[in-house]
N, C-alpha and C positions, 0 to 999 in steps of 0.2 A: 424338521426338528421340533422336537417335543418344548412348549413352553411351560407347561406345568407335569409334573409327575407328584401320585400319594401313595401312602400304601397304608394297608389296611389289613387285620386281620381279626379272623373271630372263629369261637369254639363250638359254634352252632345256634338252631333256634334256642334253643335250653340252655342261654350262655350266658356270652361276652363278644362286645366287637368293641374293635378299639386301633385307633389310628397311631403310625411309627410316631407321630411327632408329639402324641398324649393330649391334644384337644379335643378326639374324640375318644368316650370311654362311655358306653354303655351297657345295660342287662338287655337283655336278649329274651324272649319268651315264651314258646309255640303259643297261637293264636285257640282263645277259649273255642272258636269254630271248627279246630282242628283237632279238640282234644287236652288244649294244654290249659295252663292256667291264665295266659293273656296278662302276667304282673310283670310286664318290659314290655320292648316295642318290639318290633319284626322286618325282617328284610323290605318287607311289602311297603311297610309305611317309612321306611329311610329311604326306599325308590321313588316314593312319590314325593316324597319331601325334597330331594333334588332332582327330581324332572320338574315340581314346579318351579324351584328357583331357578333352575338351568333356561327355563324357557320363559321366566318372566324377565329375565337378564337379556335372554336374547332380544325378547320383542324391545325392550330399552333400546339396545342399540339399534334395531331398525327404525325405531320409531324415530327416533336422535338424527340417524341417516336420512329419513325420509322427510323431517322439520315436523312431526308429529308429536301433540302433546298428551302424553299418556300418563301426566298426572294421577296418583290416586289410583291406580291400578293397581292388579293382582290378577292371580293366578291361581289356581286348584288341581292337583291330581287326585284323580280317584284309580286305583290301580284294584285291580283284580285278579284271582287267583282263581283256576280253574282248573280240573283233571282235562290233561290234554287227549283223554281217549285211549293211549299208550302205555299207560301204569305210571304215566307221570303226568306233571301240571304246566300252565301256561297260564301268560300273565295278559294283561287286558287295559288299556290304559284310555280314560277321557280328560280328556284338557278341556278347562271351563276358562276363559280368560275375561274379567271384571273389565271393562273397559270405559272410558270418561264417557256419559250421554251426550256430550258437544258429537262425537264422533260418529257418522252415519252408519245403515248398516253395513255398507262396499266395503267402507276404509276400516270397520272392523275386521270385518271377513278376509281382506288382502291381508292386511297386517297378518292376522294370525298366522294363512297360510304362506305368508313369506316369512314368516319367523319360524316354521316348521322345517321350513328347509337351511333354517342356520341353525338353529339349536342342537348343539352335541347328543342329547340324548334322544332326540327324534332322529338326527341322523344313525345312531347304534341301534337304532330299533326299530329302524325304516323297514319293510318287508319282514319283519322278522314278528311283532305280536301286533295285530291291530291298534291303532291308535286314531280314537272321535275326536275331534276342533268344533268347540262351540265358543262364540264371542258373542258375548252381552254387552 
């Protein structure tokens, strides 16, 4: 049973996207690399924008679970956009995760990679577009 449902809808890159409940409402922009003018945001960076929160949330609660303090932390998505060879594109994603220096390098590297296997958006895009874990 589903504990959260959103919905969302938008008119394109050249738009609007904007959430049923009106908290989210943005412009929309094809990316000046693509051609467009880049004056809004883009699909790419609202994907990266909640894989990192999605996955700095997760590593919270392992960390929480595990008795680890992960003060002062954060997280980065860099998402990339690439011609998949097919007359279409494919996305590419590194997770950089900032992590406390009290923490060795093991217990950063476990952490990440057990928080890869909880995080919603690492699991929807397990197998499906490459995704690098690096913890500093």
């Amino acid at each position: 049973m589903r504990q959260y449902t959103t919905t969302a809808t938008s008119t394109g890159r050249d738009g609007r996207a904007f959430s049923s409940d009106g908290r989210l409402d943005l412009r929309l922009a094809l990316q000046k690399e693509l051609g467009g003018g880049g004056d809004g945001t883009n699909p790419e960076q609202l994907f990266a924008a909640g894989y990192a929160a999605c996955f700095a949330s997760a590593m919270q609660l392992v960390a929480r679970k595990q008795k680890i303090d992960v003060s002062g932390m954060s997280v980065t998505a860099e998402v990339g956009l690439s011609p998949n060879g097919s007359g279409g594109f494919q996305l590419d994603v590194k997770l950089r995760a900032e992590l406390p220096d009290a923490l060795s390098a093991e217990t950063k590297r476990q952490l990440v990679e057990t928080t890869h296997q909880v995080c919603p958006y690492s699991n929807a895009t397990r197998g499906n577009i490459p995704v690098e874990l690096t913890a500093v």
